[in-house]
Structures are given as structure tokens and as C-alpha cells.
N, C-alpha and C positions, 0 to 999 in steps of 0.2 A: 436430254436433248429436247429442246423445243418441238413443235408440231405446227407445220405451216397450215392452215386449214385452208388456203384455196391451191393446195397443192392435191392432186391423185395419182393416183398410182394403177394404172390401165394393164391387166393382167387378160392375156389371150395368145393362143398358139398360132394363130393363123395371121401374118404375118400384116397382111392388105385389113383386113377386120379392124388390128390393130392403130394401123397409123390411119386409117379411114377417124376411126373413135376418136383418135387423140387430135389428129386435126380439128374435128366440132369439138371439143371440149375446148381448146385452146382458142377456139374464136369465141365460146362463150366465158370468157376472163379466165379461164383454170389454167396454171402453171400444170404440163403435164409430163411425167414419166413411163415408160413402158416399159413388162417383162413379158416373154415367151412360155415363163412355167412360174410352178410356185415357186421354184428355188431362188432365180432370179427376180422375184418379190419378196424373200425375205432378206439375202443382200442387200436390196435397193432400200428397202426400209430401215434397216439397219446402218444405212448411209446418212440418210437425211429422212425423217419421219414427215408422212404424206398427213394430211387431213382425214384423208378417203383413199379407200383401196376398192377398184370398180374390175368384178372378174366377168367377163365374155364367154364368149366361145371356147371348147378346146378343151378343155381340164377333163378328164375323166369325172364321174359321178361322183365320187369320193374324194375327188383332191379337194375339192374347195370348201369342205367339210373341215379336212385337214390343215386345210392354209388359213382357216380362220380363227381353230384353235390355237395355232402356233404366233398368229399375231394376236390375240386377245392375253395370252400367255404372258407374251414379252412384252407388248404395245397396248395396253388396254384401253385408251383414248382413243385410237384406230378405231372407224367406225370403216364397214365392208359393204358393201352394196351389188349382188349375183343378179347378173339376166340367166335366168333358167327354169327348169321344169320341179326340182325340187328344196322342199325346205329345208333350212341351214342352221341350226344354234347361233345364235350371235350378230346375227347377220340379214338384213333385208333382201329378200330375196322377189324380184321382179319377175314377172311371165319375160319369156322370149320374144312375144307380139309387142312387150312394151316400147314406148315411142320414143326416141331421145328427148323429150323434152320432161318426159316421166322419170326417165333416168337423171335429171339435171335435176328436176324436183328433190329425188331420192337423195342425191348429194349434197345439195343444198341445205337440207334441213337435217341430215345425220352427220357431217365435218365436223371433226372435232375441233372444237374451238382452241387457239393459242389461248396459253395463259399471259392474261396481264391484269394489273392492279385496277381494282375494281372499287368504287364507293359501296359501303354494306346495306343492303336495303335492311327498310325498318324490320326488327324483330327475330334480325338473323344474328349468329352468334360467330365469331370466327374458325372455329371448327365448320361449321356449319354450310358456311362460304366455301370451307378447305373440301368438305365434303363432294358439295353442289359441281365444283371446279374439275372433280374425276367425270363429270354426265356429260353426253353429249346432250346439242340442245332438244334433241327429242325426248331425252332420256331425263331429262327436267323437266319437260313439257307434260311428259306421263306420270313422272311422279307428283306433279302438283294438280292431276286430277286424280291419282292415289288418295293423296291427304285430302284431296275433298270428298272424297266417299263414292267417286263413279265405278260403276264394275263394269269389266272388261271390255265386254258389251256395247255401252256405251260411251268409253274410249274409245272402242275402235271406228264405232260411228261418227264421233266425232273429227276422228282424223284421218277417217276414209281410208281404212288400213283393214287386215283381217286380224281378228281376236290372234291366232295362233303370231301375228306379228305381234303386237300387244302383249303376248305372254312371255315371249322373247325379250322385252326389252325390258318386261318386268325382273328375270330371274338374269340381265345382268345388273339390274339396278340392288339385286341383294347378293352378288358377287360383289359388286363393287362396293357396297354401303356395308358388308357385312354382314346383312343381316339375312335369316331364314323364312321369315313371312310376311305376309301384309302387317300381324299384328304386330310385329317387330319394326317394321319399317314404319308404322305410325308412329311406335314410341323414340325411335330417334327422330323420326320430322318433330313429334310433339317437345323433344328435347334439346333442341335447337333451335328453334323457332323457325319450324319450316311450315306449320301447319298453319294454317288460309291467309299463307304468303301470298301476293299476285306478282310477284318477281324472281320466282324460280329458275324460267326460263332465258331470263334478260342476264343472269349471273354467269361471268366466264372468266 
């Protein structure tokens, strides 16, 4: 099933929270869907697959822990994005003072991109493309400062994130690539020709 990436999927229990949310998102271009719980987000996704899954208020501590394993699970292109207090595996997790506009940032730049036919940039190999096409575009964006040698550090300075996001997005980038470490994940960049690509992030 495709993946519309300026669709979301607006997950919150309180009912006014909700359609408040999904009203601004839909005056800022997002095709938008709502559920009340997790369960009713994973029906919903399982109907027609969202870009972005944006959870709110209302979930106990643990559910959203829960509902991102289970979409990472079945939907791994699903990128997640939490306004809350705690850290998530998988998943971008925003303070609760964050401002809508932060949250539109957060979407914008973790949706996972539709697949469609792309020109190969130089030095990349069709595996390689096939590979790049599982990352969101953050998740390309970090791994081409991987292959370039920045540590964690400054990644995350660079993209005004906290390391412990950074590390996050590291250990799905070797879920998804396969592989168990940095020195693994150079040797497939180096065997593909992902290494000091400037077009990682532009592949979808």
C-alpha cells in the first residue's frame, strides 16, 4: 500500500484537543485523520497508510511507547512525532510547551516520503537507491553526515535536535539497513556508493 506523505494521522483522547489540532494542520496543506486511542490508529493506518502519525494528549505513559512499536513493526516508513514529557524509541518526541509551528517543522521534515521513480544520482547503485527509499528524509539526511564522519554531537548541533534524538534515528537507520554498527553501516554506504554522496537526502 502506498504512503501519502502529506497525510497524518492525529491521535488524542480529548476529543476538542483533537479537532482543534486537526483543524491547523489542515489549513497548513495536511490531509488530516483522527483517532481517540491507539487502537483506532492502528485500524486507521491499516486503511490507507499516513505519511505521519502526530500523538497528543491523553494516552497513558506507556501507550505511545506501545503504538509506535506496533507501527514501526508493520509500517516502518511511518514516521511518529509525540508532544510529551517522555522519550520514545522510534519516534521524535517534542516538550508539551512546543508551539504548532514546531510541530509542523517535526512533520515536515520526518514524512515519509511516497515512492516514485527517481533519476539515480551519481555513484549510487540500484540496491542502494532501493535501500535509501526505506529512510525518511531525516533518516538520510543523518545518515549522510554518518558517511561523512560527524559524531553524534555534532549532528545534533547541526540539526538543532538532542543527541539522544540522533541516536534514535541512528539505531532505526541499522534496523532498517540491517546493519549492527557504525562500522557496518559505512561498509554498506562504502558498498554502494553512498559514501560523500551530496544526494542522500534528495532520493525518494
Amino acid at each position: 500500500m502506498s504512503i501519502d506523505e502529506r497525510t497524518v494521522l492525529v491521535v488524542c483522547s480529548d476529543r476538542l484537543f483533537r479537532e482543534s489540532a486537526s483543524a491547523y494542520l489542515e489549513q497548513q496543506g495536511w490531509r488530516v485523520w483522527a483517532a481517540a486511542d491507539e487502537l483506532q490508529a492502528l485500524v486507521g493506518i491499516s486503511r490507507s497508510v499516513p505519511g505521519a502519525v502526530l500523538v497528543l494528549e491523553g494516552l497513558d505513559r506507556h501507550k505511545p511507547a506501545a503504538l509506535v512499536r506496533q507501527i514501526h513493526r508493520r509500517w516502518p516508513l511511518v514516521s511518529v512525532t509525540i508532544l510529551g514529557s517522555f522519550p520514545v524509541d522510534g519516534a521524535e518526541v517534542l516538550l508539551r510547551t512546543a508551539t504548532a509551528s514546531q510541530v509542523i517543522e517535526a512533520l515536515e521534515r520526518t514524512a515519509a516520503p511516497s515512492p516514485h521513480p527517481a533519476s539515480e544520482p551519481d555513484g549510487l547503485d540500484r540496491e542502494g537507491i532501493a535501500l535509501l527509499r526505506k529512510l525518511t528524509r531525516r533518516e538520510r539526511r543523518i545518515l549522510s553526515y554518518l558517511v561523512a564522519g560527524l559524531t553524534k554531537g555534532a549532528i545534533a548541533e547541526r540539526l538543532g535536535v538532542s543527541e539522544h534524538t540522533v541516536r534514535t534515528h541512528q539505531q532505526n537507520l541499522h534496523r532498517k539497513l540491517g546493519v549492527h554498527s557504525r562500522l557496518e553501516l559505512m561498509r554498506l554506504a562504502s558498498l554502494h556508493g553512498l559514501l560523500g554522496s551530496q544526494d542522500l537526502d534528495r532520493v525518494v
